[in-house]
C-alpha positions as CSV (number, residue, x, y, z in Angstrom):
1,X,92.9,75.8,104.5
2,X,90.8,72.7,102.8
3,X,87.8,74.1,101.3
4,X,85.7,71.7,99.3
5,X,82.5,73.6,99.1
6,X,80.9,77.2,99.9
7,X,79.1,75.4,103.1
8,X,83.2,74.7,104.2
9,X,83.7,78.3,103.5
10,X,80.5,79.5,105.4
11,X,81.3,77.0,108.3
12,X,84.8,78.6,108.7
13,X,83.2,82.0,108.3
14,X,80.8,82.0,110.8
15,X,83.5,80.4,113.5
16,X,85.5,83.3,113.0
17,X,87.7,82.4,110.1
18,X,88.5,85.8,108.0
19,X,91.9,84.9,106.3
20,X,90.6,83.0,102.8
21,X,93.7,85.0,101.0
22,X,93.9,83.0,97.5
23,X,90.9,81.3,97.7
24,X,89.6,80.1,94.4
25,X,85.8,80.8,94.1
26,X,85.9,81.5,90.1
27,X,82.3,80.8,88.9
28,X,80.5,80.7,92.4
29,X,77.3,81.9,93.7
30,X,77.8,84.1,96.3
31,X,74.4,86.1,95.9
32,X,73.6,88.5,99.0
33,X,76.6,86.9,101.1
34,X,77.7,89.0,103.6
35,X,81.9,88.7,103.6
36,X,82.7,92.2,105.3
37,X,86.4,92.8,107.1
38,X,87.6,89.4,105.1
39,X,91.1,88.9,103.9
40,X,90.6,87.8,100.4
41,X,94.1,88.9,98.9
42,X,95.2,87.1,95.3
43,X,91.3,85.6,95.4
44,X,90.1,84.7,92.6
45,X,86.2,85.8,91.6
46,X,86.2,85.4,88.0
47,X,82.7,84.6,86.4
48,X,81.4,84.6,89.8
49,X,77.8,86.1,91.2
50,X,78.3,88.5,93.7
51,X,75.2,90.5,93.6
52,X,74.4,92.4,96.0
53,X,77.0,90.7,98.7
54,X,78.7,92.5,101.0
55,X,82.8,93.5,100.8
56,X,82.8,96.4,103.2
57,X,86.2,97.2,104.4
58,X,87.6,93.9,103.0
59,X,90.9,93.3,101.9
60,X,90.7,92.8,98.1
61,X,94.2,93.3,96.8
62,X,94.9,91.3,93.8
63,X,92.1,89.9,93.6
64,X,90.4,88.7,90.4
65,X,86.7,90.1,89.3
66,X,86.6,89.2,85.4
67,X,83.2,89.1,84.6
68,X,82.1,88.7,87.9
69,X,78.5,89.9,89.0
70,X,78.9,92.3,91.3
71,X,75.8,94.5,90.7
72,X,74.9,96.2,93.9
73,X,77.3,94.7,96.0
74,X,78.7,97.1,99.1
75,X,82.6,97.2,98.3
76,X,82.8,100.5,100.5
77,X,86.2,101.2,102.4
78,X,87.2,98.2,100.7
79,X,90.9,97.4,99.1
80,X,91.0,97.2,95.6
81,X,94.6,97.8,95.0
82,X,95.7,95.9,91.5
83,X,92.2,94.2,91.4
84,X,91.5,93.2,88.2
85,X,87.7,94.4,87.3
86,X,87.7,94.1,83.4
87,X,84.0,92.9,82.6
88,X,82.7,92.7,85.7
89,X,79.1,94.5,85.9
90,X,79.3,97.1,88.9
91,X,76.0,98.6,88.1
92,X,74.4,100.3,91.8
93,X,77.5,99.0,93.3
94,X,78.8,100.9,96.4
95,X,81.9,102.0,96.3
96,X,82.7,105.2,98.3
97,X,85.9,105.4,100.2
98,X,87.1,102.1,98.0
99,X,90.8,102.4,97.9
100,X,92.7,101.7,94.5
101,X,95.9,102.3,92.4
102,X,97.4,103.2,88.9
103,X,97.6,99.0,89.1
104,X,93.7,98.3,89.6
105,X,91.8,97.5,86.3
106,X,88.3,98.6,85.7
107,X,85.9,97.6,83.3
108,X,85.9,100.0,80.3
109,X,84.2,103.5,80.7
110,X,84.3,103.2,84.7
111,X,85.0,106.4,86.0
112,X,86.6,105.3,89.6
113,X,86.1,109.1,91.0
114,X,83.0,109.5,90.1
115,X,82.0,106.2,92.3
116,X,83.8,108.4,94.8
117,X,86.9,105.8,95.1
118,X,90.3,106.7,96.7
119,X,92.9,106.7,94.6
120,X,96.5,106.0,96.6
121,X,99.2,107.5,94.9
122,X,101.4,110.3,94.8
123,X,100.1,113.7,95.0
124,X,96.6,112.0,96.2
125,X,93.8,114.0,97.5
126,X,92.8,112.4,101.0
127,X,92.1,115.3,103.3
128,X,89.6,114.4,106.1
129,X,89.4,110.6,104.9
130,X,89.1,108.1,107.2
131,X,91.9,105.7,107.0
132,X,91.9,104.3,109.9
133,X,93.7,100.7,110.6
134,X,94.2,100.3,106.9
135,X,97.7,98.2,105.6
136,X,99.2,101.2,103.7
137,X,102.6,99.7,104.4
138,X,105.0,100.8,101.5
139,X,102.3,102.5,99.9
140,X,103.8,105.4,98.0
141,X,101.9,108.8,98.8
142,X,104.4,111.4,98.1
143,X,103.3,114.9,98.2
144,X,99.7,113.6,99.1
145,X,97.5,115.7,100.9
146,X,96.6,114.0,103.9
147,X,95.4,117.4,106.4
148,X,93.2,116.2,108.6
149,X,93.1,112.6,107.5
150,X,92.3,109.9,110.3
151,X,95.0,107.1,110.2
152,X,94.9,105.9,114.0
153,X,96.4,102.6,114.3
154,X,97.5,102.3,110.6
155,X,99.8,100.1,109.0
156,X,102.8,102.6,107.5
157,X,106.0,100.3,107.6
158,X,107.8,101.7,105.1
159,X,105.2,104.2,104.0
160,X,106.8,107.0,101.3
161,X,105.2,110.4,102.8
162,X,107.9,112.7,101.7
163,X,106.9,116.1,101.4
164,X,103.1,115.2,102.3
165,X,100.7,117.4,104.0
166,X,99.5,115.9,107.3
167,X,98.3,118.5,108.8
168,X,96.2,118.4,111.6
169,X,96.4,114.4,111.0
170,X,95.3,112.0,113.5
171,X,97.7,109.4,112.9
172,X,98.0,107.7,116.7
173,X,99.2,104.1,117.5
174,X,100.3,103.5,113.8
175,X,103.5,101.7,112.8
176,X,105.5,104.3,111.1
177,X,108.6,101.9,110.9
178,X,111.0,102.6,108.6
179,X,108.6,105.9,107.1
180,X,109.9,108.1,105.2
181,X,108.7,111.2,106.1
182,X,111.4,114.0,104.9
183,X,109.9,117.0,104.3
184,X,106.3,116.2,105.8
185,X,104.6,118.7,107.1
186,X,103.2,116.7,110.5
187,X,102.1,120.6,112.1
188,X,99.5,120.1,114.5
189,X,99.6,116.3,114.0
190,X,98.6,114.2,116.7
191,X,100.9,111.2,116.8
192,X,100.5,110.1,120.3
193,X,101.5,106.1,120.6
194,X,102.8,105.8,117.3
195,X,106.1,104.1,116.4
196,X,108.3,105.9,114.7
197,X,111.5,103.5,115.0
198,X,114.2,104.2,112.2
199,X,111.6,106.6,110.3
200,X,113.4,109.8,108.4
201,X,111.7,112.6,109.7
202,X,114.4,115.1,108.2
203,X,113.6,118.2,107.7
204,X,109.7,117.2,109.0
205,X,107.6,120.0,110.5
206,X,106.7,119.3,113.9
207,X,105.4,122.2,115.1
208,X,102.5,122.1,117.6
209,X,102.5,118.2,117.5
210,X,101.4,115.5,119.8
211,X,104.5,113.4,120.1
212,X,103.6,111.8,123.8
213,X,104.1,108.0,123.8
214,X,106.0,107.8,120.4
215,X,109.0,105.8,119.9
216,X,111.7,107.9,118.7
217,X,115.2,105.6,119.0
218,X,117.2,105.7,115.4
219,X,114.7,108.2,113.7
220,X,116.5,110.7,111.4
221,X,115.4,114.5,113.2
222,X,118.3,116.1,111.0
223,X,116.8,119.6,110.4
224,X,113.5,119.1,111.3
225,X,111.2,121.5,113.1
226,X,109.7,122.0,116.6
227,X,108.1,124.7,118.6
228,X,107.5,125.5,122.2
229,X,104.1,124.0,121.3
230,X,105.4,120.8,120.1
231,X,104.9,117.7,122.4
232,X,107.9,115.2,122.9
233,X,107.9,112.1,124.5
234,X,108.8,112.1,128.2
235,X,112.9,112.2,128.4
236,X,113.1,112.9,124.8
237,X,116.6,114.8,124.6
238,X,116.0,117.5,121.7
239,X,118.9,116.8,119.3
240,X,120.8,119.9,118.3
241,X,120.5,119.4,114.4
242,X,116.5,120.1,115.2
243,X,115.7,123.7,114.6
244,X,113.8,125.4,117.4
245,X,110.9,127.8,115.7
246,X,110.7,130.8,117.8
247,X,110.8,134.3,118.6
248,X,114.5,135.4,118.4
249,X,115.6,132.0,117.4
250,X,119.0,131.1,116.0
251,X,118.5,129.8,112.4
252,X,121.7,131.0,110.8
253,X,122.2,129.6,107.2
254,X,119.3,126.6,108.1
255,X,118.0,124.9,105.5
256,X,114.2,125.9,105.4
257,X,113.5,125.1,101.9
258,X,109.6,124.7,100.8
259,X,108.8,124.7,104.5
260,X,105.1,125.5,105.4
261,X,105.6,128.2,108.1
262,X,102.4,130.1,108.3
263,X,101.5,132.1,111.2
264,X,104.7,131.4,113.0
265,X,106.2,133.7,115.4
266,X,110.2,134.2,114.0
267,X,110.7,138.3,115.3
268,X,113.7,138.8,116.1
269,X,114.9,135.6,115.0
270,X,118.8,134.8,113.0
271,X,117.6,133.7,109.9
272,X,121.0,135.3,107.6
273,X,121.7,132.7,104.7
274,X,119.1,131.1,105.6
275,X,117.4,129.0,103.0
276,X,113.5,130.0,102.0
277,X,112.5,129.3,98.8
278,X,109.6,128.5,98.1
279,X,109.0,128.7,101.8
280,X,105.4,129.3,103.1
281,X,105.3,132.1,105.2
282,X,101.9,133.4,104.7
283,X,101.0,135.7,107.7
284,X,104.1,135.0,109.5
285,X,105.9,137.4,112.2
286,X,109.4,138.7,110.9
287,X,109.4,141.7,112.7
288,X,113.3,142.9,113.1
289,X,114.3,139.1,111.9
290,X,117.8,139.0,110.2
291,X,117.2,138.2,106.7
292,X,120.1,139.5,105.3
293,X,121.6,137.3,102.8
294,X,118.6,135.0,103.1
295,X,117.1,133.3,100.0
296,X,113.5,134.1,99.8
297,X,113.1,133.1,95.9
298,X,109.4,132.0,95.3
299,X,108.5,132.4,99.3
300,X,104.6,133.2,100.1
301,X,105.2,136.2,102.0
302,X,101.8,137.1,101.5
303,X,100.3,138.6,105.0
304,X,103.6,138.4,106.7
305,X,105.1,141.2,108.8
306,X,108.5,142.0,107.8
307,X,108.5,145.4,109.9
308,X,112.1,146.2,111.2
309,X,113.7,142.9,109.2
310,X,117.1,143.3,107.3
311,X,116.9,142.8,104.2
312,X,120.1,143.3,103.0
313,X,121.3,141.6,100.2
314,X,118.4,139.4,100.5
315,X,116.7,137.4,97.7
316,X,113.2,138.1,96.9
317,X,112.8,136.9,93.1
318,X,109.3,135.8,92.6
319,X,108.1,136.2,96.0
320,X,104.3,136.5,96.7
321,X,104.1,139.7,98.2
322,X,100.7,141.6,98.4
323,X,102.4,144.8,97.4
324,X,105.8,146.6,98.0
325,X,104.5,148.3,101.2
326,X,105.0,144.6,102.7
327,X,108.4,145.3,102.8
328,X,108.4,149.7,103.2
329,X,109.6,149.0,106.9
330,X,112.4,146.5,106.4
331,X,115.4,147.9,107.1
332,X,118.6,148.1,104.6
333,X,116.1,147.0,101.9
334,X,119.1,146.3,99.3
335,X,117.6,142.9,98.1
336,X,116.8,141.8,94.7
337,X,113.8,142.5,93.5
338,X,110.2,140.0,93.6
């Protein structure tokens, strides 16, 4: 794109232009300008004034703010992802739900979560936000905590989700190409739409969630979860390497490692060998379940009803377990002890 002057840019802005990625505006006034929703990737804004303009929800990735004015501005939802921010003056700037990274570089003293910012990394806190139709393709959020976070119609290609919490998630119509999701816990999750071509969803929990509409072809289900409550899409052929939660279900030696698992309903069930450590089974049903030989070391048993079960020879180092009553009315309680 040729442009000459801030009147080009303004011209192409207000006929609907909002791709300026690269742009050079270093040293330009661009006082009370209102530049929401623009693509402005690898820009550069050095030495520029940008007081009080408007950035909400703009894409800002790699984009250069030394000693820019930015006092007041409204960055809000916006992408700062390996900005560069060193000198830049962000006094009474907004910049709650701002998204950034261990790559972004503030000006010295700034306190991004104190400003309320969105850090996107692994382990990151992000219950309840609202990412909605954000790019966070390839973003790394391992183990991040993303319960009842809105992502509907996100960008996830290549997203690294193992072992995050998306509980309760809204996550419908988002590309979730290529994902990797082993270990998620997607419980509850409504992913109705989404497209979950060639994603690894081994060893995901999918219990109670909204798969309607999903695309499913070449997605790794090895070991991963589902309950009568769990919602495929229509002519979805269960695979047999999924493991059916469920009263008197048949989980012989099944790998349930670190598996959230509260509340379910396993009486009855085949769990011998199984694998539960570090398994969360608070308030749980194992009434007259099989747990003999089963490896319960670290579970959270707290809460969960073990009348009837066989314990033999089961494992129980370091359990959570309110007290040894828990466990009075197991049956052939040989099993080492929590």
């Amino acid at each position: 794109m040729n442009l000459k002057t801030l009147e080009d840019l303004w011209t192409a802005f207000v006929e609907g232009e909002r791709d300026f990625t690269g742009i050079n505006l270093a040293g330009a006034d661009l006082n009370h300008w209102s530049l929401a929703r623009v693509d402005f990737w690898g820009a550069d804004f050095s030495g520029a004034n940008l007081t009080q303009a408007n950035f909400r929800r703009a894409n800002l990735k790699q984009t250069q703010f030394c000693n820019a004015k930015l006092a007041g501005a409204d960055l809000r939802w916006a992408d700062l992802r390996e900005a560069v921010l060193t000198g830049a003056d962000l006094d009474d700037a907004r910049l709650e739900g701002a998204l950034y990274n261990a790559q972004t570089q503030f000006p010295e003293g700034f306190n991004p979560g104190q400003a309320r910012m969105w850090s996107l990394a692994p382990g990151a806190a992000l219950a309840t936000k609202d990412l909605r139709e954000r790019d966070l393709g390839g973003t790394d959020l391992t183990a991040a905590d993303l319960s009842g976070a809105l992502l509907v119609n996100s960008q996830l290609f290549g997203a690294v989700l193992r072992r995050s919490n998306l509980l309760s998630a809204l996550v419908g119509d988002s590309d979730l190409r290529y994902a990797d999701l082993r270990q998620a816990t997607l419980m509850l999750a409504d992913l109705r739409g989404a497209d979950l071509r060639y994603s690894d969803l081994s060893r995901a929990n999918l219990i109670g969630t909204n798969l309607r509409g999903c695309q499913l072809a070449h997605a790794n289900l090895d070991g991963a979860l589902y309950s009568d409550s769990t919602h495929f899409p229509r002519g979805f052929q269960v695979p047999e390497t999924m493991h059916h939660i469920a009263p008197g279900a048949s989980l012989w030696g099944a790998d349930l490692s670190g598996a959230r698992l509260t509340g379910v309903d396993l009486s009855g069930a085949n769990l011998a060998g199984a694998n539960l450590m570090h398994a969360d089974l608070w308030g749980a049903c194992l009434a007259n379940a099989d747990l003999s030989g089963a490896n319960l070391l670290g579970a959270n048993l707290l809460g969960t009803d073990l009348t009837g079960a066989n314990l033999n020879q089961t494992n129980l180092m370091q359990a959570i377990i309110d007290m040894p009553g828990d466990v009075a009315g197991a049956v052939a309680f040989d099993s080492q002890p929590a």
